[in-house]
C-alpha positions as CSV (number, residue, x, y, z in Angstrom):
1,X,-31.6,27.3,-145.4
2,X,-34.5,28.6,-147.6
3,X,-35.9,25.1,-149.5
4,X,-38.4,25.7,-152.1
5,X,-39.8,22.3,-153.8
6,X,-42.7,21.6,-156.1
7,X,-44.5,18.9,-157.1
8,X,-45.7,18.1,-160.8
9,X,-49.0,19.0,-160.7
10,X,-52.0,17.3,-163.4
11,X,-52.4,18.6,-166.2
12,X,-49.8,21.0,-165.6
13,X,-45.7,21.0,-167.2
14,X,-44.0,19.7,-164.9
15,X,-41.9,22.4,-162.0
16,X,-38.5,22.5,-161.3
17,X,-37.3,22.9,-157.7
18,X,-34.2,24.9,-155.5
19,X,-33.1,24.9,-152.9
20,X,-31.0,28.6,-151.9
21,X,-28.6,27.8,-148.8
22,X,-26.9,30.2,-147.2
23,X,-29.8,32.8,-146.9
24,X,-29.2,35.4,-143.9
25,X,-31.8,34.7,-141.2
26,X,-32.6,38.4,-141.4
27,X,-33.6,38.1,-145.4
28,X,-35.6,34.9,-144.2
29,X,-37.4,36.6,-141.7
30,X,-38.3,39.7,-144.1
31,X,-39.4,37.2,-146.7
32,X,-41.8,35.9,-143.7
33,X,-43.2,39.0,-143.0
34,X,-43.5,39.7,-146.6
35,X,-45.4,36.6,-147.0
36,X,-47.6,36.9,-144.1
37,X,-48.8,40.2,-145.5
38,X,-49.8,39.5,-148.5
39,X,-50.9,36.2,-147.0
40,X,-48.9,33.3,-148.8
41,X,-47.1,30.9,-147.7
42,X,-43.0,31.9,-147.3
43,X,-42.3,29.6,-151.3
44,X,-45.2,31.4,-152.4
45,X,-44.3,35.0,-151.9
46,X,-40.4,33.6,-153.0
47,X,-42.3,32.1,-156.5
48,X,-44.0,35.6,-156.8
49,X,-40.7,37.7,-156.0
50,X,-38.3,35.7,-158.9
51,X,-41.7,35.7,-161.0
52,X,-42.0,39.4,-160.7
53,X,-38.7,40.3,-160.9
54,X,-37.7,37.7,-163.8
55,X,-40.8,39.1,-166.1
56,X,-39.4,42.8,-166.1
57,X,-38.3,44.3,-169.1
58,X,-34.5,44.2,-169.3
59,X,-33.8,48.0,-169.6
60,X,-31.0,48.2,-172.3
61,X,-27.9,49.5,-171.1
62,X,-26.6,53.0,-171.4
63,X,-24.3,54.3,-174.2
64,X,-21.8,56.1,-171.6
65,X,-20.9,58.5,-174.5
66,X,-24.1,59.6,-175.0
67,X,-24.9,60.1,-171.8
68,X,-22.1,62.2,-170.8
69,X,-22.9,64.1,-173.7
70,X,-26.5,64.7,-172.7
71,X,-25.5,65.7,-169.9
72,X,-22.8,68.3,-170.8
73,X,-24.9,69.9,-174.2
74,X,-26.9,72.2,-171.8
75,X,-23.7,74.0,-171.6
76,X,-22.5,74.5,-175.2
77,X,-19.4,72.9,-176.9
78,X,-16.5,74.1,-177.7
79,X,-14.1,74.3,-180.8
80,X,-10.5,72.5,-180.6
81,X,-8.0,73.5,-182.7
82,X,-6.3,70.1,-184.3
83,X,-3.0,70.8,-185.2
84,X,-1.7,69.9,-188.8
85,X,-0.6,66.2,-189.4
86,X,3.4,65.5,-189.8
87,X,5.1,63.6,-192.1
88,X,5.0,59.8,-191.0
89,X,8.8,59.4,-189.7
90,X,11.1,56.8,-190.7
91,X,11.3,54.1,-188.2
92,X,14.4,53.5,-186.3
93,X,17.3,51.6,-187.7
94,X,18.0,48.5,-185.1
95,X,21.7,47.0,-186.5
């Protein structure tokens, strides 16, 4: 269990706290590494990984239309014949 708890500090707003259970020992021990390298403490370099991450730009998703056309423009389009409407039929008689 990974427990990460702050204090209010003066003349600061006050922090929230978690606590992330369930954390695979080899994430941890990653995470501890990580820390030791860029010399923090293990809440630290966690604080600085959700900071970093969180502060990102969301990157808008992808119209899946447009890409695929992007993609397939390169190679010219082609022309489909669209057959002639028919007259609407009379709907079936249920008695």
């Amino acid at each position: 269990m990974l427990n990460i708890v702050e204090s209010v500090k003066p003349k600061c707003m006050p922090v929230a706290s978690i606590t992330i259970r369930n954390v695979d020992e080899r994430l941890k021990r990653r995470l501890r590494i990580r820390a030791a390298e860029h010399g923090r403490s293990m809440e630290e370099e966690a604080r600085e990984i959700l900071r970093t991450s969180l502060n990102r730009e969301a990157v808008p998703a992808k119209n899946l239309a447009r890409a695929i056309r992007a993609r397939f423009a390169p190679l010219g389009g082609i022309d489909l014949e669209i057959p002639p409407r028919e007259a609407i039929r009379e709907p079936p008689r249920l008695d």
